[in-house]
N, C-alpha and C positions, 0 to 999 in steps of 0.2 A: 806198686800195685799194677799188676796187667790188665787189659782190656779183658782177659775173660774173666774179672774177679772187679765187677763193678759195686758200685755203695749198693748198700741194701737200705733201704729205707724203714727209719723206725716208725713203726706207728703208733705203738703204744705210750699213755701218758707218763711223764715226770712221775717218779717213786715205784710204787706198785711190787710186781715179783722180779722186775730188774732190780730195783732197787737193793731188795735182799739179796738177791742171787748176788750179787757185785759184792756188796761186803761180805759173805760168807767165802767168796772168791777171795777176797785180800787177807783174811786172815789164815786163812790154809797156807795160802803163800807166801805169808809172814811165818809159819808154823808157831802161830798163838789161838787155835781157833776157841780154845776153852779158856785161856786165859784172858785171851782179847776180849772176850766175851762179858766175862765178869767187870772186866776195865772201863769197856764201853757201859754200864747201868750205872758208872760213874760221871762221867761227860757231860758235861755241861748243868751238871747238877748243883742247889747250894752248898751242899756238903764235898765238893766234888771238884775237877778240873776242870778248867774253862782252854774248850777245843787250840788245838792248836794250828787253825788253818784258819775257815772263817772267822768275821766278828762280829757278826751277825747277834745282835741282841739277846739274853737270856732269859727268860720269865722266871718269877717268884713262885710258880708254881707250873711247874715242868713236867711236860707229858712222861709218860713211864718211860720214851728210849728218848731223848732230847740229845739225839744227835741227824746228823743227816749221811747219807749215802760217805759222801767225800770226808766227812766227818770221822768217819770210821775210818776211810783210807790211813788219812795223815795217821789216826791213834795207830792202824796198825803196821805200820810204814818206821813207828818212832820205839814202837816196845817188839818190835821184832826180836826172835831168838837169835837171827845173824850180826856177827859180829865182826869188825878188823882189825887184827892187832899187829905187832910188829912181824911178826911171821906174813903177814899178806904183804905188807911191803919191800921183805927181804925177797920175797918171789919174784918182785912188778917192779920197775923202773919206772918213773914218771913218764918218759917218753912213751913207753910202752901204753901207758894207761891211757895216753892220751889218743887213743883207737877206740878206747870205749864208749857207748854214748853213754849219756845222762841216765837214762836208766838203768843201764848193768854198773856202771859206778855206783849209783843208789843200792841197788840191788843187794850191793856186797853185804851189806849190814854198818852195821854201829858203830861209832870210831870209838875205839876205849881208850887209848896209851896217848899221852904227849909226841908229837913227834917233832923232829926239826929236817928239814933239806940238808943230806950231803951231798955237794955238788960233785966229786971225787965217785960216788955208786950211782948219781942223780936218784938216788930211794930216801924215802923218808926213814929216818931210825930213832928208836925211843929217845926221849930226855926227860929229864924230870922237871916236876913244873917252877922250881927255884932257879933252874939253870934258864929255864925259855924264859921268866918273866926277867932272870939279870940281862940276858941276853937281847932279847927286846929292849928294857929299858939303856941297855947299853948302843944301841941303833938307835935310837930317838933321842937320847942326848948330841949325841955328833950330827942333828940336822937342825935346821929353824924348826918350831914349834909348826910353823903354817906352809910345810914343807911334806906334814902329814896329815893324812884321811882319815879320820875314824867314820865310819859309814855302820851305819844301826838297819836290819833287812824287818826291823817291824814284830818279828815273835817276842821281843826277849821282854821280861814284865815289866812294869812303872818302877818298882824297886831297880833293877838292875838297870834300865834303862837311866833313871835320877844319877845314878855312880857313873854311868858311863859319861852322860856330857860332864859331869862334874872333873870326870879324867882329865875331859879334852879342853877345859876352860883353864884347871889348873897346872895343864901342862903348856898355855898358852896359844892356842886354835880355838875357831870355830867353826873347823872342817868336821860338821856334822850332819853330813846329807846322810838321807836315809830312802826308803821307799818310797816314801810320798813324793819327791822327785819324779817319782817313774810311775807315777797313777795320778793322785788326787790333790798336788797340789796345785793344779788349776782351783780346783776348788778355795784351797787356803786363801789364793790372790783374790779370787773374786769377791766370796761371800762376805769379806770385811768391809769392802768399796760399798756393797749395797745393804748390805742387814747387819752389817760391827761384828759378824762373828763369825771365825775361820770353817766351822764346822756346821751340819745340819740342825734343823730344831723340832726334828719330829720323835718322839719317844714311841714304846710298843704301847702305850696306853692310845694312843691316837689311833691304830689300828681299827679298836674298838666305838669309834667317834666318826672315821671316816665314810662319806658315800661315794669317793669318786678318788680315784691311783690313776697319776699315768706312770710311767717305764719309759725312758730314754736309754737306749744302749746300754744295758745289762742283760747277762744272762742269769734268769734267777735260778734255773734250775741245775746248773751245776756248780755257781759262784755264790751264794749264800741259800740252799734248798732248805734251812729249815723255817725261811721264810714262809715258803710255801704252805705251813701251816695256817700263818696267819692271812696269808692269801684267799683259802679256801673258805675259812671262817667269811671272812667279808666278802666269799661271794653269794655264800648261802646266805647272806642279809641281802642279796639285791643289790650289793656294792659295785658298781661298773670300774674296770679296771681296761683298760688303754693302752694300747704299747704300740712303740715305736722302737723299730728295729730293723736291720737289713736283712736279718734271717729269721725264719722263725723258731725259736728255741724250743724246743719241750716245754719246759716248764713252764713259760708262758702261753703256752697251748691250753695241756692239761693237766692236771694231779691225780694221784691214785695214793690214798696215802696207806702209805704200808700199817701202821696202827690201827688203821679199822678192819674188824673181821669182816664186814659187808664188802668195802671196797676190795680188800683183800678177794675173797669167795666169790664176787661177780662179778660183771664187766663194768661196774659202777667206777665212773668218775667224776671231775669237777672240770669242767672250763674254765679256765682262768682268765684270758684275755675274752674281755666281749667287744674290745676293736683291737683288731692285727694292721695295724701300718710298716710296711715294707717297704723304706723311704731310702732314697740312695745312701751310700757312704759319705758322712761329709753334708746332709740333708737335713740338721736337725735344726738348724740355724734357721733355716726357710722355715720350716713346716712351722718352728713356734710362732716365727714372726706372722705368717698364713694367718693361726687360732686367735695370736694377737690382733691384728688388724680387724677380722672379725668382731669382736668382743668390742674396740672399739666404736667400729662403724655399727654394727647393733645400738652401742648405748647412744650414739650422736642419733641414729634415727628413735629411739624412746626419748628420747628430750624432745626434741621436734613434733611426737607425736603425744606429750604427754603421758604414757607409760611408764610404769616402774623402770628405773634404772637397770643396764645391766652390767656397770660395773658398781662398786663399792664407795662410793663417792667422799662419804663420809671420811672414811677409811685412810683416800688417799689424800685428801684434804689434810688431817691432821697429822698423819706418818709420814707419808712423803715427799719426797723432792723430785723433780725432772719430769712428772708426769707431760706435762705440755708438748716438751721436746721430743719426750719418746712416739705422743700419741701420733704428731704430728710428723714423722715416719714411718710409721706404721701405714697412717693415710696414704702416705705418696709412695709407699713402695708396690709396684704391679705386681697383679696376679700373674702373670706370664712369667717374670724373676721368681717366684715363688714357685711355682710349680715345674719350673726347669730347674729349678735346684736343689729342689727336694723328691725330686719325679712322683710327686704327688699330686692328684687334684683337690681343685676348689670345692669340690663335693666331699672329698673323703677328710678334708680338714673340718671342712662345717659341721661333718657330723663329730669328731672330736671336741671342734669347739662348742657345739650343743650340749655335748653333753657338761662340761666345764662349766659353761653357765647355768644350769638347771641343779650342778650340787649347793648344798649351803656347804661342805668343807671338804679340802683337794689336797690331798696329799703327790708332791712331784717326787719322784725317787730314780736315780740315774748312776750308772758307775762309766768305766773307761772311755766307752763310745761316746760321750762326749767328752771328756777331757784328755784327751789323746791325739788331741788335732793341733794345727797350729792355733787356730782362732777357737782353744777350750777354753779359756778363761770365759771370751764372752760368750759361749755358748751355755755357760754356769751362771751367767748374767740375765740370758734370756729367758731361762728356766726360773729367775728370782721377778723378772719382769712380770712374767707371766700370772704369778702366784701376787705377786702386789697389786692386778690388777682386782681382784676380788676380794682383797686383805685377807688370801690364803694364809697368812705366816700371825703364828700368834694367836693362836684360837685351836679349842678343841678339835683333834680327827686331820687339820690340816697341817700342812709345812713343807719344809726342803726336805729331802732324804738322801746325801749322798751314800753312799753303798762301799766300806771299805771292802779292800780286801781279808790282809793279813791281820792276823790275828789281834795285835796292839800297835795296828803303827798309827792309829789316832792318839792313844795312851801316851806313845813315848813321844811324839810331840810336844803333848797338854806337860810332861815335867822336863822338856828343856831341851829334847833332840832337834835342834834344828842350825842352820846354816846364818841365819839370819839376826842378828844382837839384840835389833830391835821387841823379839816376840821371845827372849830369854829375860828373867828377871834379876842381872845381871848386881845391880845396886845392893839386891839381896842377898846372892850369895854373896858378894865381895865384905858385905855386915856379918856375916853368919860363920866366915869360913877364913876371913882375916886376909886377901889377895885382892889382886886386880886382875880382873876378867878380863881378857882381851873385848876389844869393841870395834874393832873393822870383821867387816862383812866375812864369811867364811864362803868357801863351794859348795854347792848341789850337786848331784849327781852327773848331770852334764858338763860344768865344770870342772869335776876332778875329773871324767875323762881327757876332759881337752887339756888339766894340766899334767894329768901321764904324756901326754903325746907329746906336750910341750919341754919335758923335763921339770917343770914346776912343782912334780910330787915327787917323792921319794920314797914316800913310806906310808902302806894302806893297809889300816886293820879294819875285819870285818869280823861284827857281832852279829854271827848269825847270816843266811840266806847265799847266795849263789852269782855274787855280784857282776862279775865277767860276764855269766851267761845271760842275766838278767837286761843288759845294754846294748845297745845299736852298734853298728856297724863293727863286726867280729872279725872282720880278716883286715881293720885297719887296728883295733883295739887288742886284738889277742897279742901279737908281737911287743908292742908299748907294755906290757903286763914285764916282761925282760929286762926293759933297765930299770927296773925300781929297787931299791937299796932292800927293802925292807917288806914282807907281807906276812902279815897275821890273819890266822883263819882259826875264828869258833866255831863251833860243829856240832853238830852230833851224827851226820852224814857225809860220804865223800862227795864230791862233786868236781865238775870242772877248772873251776875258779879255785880250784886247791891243787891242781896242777900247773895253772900258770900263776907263778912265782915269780916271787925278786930274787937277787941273787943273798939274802938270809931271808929262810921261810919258817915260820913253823904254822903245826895245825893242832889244835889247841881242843880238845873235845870233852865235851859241857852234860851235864844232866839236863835232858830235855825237861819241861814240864809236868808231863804224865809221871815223871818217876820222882818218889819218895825223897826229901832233898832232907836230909839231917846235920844240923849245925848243934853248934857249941849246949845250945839253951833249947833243943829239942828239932823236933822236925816243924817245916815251914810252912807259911802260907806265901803267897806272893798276888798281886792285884790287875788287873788289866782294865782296861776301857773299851766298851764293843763302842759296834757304830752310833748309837743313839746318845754316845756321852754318860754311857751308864760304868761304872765301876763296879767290878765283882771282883771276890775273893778265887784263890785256886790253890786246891792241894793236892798234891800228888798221890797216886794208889799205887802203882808198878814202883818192884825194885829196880834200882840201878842197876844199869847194865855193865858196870864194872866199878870197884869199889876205887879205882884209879881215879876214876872221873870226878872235878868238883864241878860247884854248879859256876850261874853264868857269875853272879855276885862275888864268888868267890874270886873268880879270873881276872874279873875288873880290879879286883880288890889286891889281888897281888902285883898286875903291871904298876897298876899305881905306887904300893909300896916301897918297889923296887924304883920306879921315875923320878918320885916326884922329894923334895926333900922334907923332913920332917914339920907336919903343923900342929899344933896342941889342939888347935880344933876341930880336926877329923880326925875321927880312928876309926879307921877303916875295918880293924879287928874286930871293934864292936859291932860296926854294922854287918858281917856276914856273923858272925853271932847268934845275931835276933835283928831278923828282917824288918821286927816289928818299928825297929828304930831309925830303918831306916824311911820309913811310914813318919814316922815323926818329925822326919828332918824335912820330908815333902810336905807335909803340914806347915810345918815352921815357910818355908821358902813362899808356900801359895797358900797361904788363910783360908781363901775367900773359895779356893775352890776342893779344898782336902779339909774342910772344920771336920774335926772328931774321927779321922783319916781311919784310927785302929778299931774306932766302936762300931762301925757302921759297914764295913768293906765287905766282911762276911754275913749280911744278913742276905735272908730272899730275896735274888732280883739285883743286890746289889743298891748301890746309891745314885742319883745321879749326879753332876756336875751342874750348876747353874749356866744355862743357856739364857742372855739376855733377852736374846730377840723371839726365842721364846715367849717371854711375857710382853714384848714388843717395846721393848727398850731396847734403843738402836746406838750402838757403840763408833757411831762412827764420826769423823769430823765435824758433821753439821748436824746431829743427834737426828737424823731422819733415816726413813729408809729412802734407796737412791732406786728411781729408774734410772739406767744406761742406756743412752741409744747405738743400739750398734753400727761400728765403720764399715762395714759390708755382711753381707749374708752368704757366703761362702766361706765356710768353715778350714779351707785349704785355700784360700787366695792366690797364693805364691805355690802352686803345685804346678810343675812345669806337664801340659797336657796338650805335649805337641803329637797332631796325627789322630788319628781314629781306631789305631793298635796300641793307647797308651788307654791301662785300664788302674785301677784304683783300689792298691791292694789292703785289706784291713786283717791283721793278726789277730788272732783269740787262741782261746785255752779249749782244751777237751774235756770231756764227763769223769775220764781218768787222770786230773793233773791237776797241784796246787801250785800255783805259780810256775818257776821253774821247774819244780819235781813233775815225773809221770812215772804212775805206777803201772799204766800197760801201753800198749800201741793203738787198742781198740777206743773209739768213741762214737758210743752206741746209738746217742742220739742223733748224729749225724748221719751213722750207717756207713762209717768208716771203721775198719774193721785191720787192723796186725800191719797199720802202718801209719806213718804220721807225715809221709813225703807225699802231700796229694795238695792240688786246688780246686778248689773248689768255685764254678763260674757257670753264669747264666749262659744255656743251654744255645741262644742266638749268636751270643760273640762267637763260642765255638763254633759255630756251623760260619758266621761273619771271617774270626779269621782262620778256618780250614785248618782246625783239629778235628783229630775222633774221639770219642769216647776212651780214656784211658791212655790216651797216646803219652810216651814220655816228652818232656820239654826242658827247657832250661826257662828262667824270670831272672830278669833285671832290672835295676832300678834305672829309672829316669833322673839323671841330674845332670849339676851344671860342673862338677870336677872331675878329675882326672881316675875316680877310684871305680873299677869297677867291681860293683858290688852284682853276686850273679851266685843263685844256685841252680844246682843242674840234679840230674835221677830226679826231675818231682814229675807226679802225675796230674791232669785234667780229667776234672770230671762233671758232669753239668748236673746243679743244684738249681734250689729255688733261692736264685738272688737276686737284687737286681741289673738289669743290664748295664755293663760300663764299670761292675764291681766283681773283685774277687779276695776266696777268702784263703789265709794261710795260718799255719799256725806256730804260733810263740813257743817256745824262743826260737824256734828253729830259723824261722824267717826275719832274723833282728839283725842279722848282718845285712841286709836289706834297706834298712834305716841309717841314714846320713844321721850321722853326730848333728848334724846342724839342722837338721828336718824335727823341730820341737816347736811346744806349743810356745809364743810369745808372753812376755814377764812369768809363767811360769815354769817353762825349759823341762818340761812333761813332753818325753820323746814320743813325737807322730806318727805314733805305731797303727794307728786307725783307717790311717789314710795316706800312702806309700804312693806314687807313680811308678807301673811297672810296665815292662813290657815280655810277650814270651814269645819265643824262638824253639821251633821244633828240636830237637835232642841233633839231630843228623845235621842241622844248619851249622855252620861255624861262627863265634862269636863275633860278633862287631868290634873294630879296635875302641880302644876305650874314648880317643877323641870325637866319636863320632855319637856317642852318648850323650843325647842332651836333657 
């Protein structure tokens, strides 16, 4: 972007006539705009598919378009008329492709054909899917079991999901990192320590019940916007909603919702946030600790004076533990630490924490901005602090909210994706299925990088998503991607992480969701879990995009057959058969949380999953809920911030982008427009360290090895952030991120909060020793 082609600032609220205009945009240029069309009055419907982006909760009784802006991206992003088949890769050399970016790779369309690497053309060329799954299973016989990755990116259902760890158990691994690695499993660590349950306990019925949301680091308006329905509603009750963020989002701004003909017809909107906190990066740590200490020293002077309590006393008498030790840091911790480390005042907390005290019920709801630091666990700690002190959790309208992203990657957890033996129900299948599970610990997603680099992997299958691009530091990871024996890629898109290969590849391309999935005993349903632990059904309306294609179940179902050696008690034939058995088998494995799995998964609304803490039964060691008192209030403790030119860089997504996918350059609500190589920073440092407006730069990260991590062509341009913060955007800026810059116990890369430094385009680099 040149200095004569500055942001343009959006004014207008979240939804409204951008909103249309955008998806009538993506389906032209999907060339489905009448079929998309008809697709979309399916979406997120109960008769219908459950979105393949958000997971965002789905109501029993769903507005007439129940999808949202980005919601329609992804549908029309997946039933596009573009397609690749062998013919595109007879043309393209992988080297070749490797000039493309991420979006014109997408762009191409739909992978239909099996392929496999010839290294002899470096092109991918057909194979049929008996020869890739002998072939595969002939690669993963000749290594250890724990020598290989299976890594799950979070879309694929609870059915395929269940098959898939059952692959990796019975081929002897528990190399099942998945997404939540790279988002919310700060969360998993935490909320079991304080409330016994890995997941939030807020359902869409609380919505209805609640007078009082805060918002910790999420964007709602382009990371889960059909939220923003139920936003509105609670605020036309008078419901105050809170937010705490570095930027201001749209959608926490305002709404315009495109379904009303009023709002539609006039300049009618809704406010969404009635407090905007603009807290630094890396601030959120303080600012609760701020509300907290508050709330205590309020209640200790109504003792004193006699007045009504203003915490829950009762509350935390019976439920919890720690209260004493928490409170009593709270006390000693200064206003002066607080408000340097959250660049917030004592005034703009009190009015936050006013209002906290004055609801009877608080809903907390937060995604990556916190849990993307190094200190995100406790920053998920503090937010349950916060909430026990009023015995927020367990009661109508109130609770935790964490905010997934993807689609099911709470789902494929809940039946057995994960890295960890102890949170697999291992006993069971080994009863159920006649083996022995393995039982040492497997890798997370930071781990099997570090053991690509280390030689320790050999062989990485990926179910689904864009794993390469998805991970930190890319110009030390991309080359390690080369010696691995072995990579498997599911698909239904090309991508990056489909051209850095091992030296046997194949790319193995699935029936997405949206499309009509027909087996032995009819066509399917398949199940997912949004963020509220709610379970719904999904069927597909779009035909397949080539009859070549089988689905995910099927693919799982064949490496296996060909792997694993023959057991009398899986047949794998039957389960891609009739899905419905394989519902059964997740029944059988988890009782307590699939009873009547097949009767219930397709009604309105879905089912939900028993949440304990919910009813305020506490799953944890000493059956209480715990206060944590935190080891410090800096959310990046160990962030090297040497010098007064080291600023503090935090990655996010655009209005046009799911995860790793972007389906344009533009992101409107920022007022960045036909580029995504820009930074965005407070308007003072620029002027502090002698940029212009628009000037190109180079940014480097600040550490303590030898790698220099550095990109260059980005632009500056001064936003409203706060000073000392600047913002880039994912993935592009992940090679940025030290493999080892993650959040502690749960190794959720600290994509939030980077040390960088920038250097005008015409300066010449510093050697890399001089990088601290």
């Amino acid at each position: 972007m040149s200095t004569d082609n500055p942001l343009k600032p959006y004014r207008n609220p979240a939804g409204g006539w951008g909103s249309v205009k955008a998806v009538a945009g993506i389906l032209i240029q999907e060339h489905v705009a009448l079929h998309g069309s008809a697709i979309l009055s399916h979406q997120n419907k109960p008769d219908g598919f459950a979105c393949v982006s958000c997971s965002w909760a789905k109501p029993a009784d769903p507005h007439l378009f129940e999808f949202c802006e980005n919601g329609a991206k992804a549908t029309a992003w997946e039933i596009t008329s573009k397609h690749i088949d062998a013919d595109f890769f007879a043309q393209h050399t992988l080297t070749d492709l490797e000039s493309w970016s991420g979006l014109e790779l997408e762009s191409a369309g739909r992978l239909i054909t099996p392929m496999r690497w010839d290294a002899v053309t470096d092109r991918y060329v057909p194979t049929t899917w008996q020869d890739a799954f002998d072939g595969i299973a002939n690669e993963l016989q000749a290594i250890d079991p724990n020598e290989a990755v299976f890594y799950a990116s979070g879309r694929a259902s609870l059915e395929t999901s269940y098959l898939y760890q059952l692959l990796a158990r019975m081929y002897g691994t528990n190399n099942l990192p998945d997404s939540s690695n790279m988002c919310h499993e700060s969360t998993s660590v935490a909320l079991p320590q304080t409330i016994g349950s890995p997941v939030g306990t807020v359902t869409l019925d609380d919505f209805e019940h609640t007078d009082c949301m805060f918002f910790f680091g999420h964007n709602t308006g382009t990371n889960a916007p059909r939220m923003l329905h139920q936003l509105q509603d609670a605020r036309k009750r008078g419901v105050q909603i809170i937010t705490f963020n570095p930027i201001k989002e749209r959608g926490l701004v305002s709404f315009a919702n495109p379904q009303s003909p009023l709002e539609m017809l006039t300049p009618a909107q809704t406010q969404i946030s009635t407090q905007y906190h603009q807290l630094r990066i890396g601030g959120d740590e303080a600012a609760i600790a701020g509300m907290c200490k508050l709330l205590i020293e309020w209640d200790d002077a109504a003792q004193r004076d006699g007045t009504p309590r203003v915490l829950d006393a009762a509350f935390i008498a019976e439920h919890t533990e720690g209260f004493d030790r928490f409170a009593a840091a709270m006390r000693a911790t200064t206003w002066a630490e607080i408000e340097r480390r959250s660049q917030l005042t004592r005034d703009a907390l009190g009015a936050a924490a006013t209002e906290y005290a004055r609801a009877k019920s608080v809903m907390v709801l937060y995604g990556m901005g916190i849990t993307q630091h190094r200190n995100g666990v406790q920053n998920v700690q503090m937010l349950s602090n916060l909430l026990l002190l009023r015995g927020n959790i367990g009661k109508p309208g109130a609770g935790i909210c964490p905010i997934r992203g993807h689609s099911n990657v709470q789902g494929q957890r809940t039946v057995g994706i994960t890295e960890k033996p102890e949170l697999a129900p291992l006993d069971t299948l080994k009863e159920l299925y006649g083996f022995e599970p393995p039982r040492n610990k497997g890798m997370s997603t930071v781990e099997a990088c570090q053991g690509v680099l280390d030689g320790k992997v050999k062989a990485f299958i990926g179910l689904g998503g864009n794993f390469q691009v998805a991970i930190p530091d890319h110009q030390v990871m991309d080359p390690a991607w080369r010696s691995l024996r072995l990579t498997v890629q599911i698909a239904t898109k090309l991508n990056r992480s489909h051209l850095l290969h091992g030296k046997v590849a194949y790319l193995l391309p699935c029936l997405g969701r949206i499309e009509v999935d027909r087996q032995a005993s009819g066509e399917q349903w398949v199940s997912v879990e949004d963020s509220t632990a709610c379970v719904h059904g999904s069927h597909g309306y779009a035909q397949p995009a080539s009859e070549l294609l089988l689905s995910e179940p099927a693919i799982v179902a064949g490496i296996a057959k060909a792997l694993l050696p023959d057991n009398p008690l899986v047949n794998w034939d039957a389960w891609v058969a009739d899905y419905a058995t394989i519902r059964d088998a997740i029944e059988q494995t988890y009782p307590d949380q699939f009873g009547d799995f097949n009767s219930r998964f397709r009604q309105p609304g879905g089912f939900h999953r028993p949440i304990p803490a919910a009813e305020r039964k506490w799953k944890t060691p000493n059956g209480k809920a715990n206060f944590v008192v935190p080891d410090t209030l800096d959310e990046d403790a160990d962030m090297p911030s040497v010098g007064p030119d080291v600023l503090s860089l935090m990655t996010t997504r655009g209005d046009s982008q799911f995860n790793t996918t972007v389906y344009t350059l533009d992101d409107r609500f920022r007022g960045v427009h036909g580029t995504r190589d820009v930074l965005l920073m407070h308007r003072d440092d620029m002027a502090r360290l002698g940029f212009a407006e628009g000037e190109e730069v180079h940014i480097a990260t600040v550490s303590t090895d030898e790698v220099g991590r550095e990109l260059g062509g980005m632009h500056v341009h001064a936003f409203d952030i706060p000073p000392g913060c600047i913002m880039g955007y994912y993935p592009e800026c992940n090679r940025l991120i030290p493999l080892s810059h993650h959040a502690k116990d749960s190794l959720v890369p600290a994509s939030k909060s980077i040390p960088v430094r920038l250097r005008p385009a015409s300066v010449p680099r510093r050697p890399a020793s001089t990088v601290i």
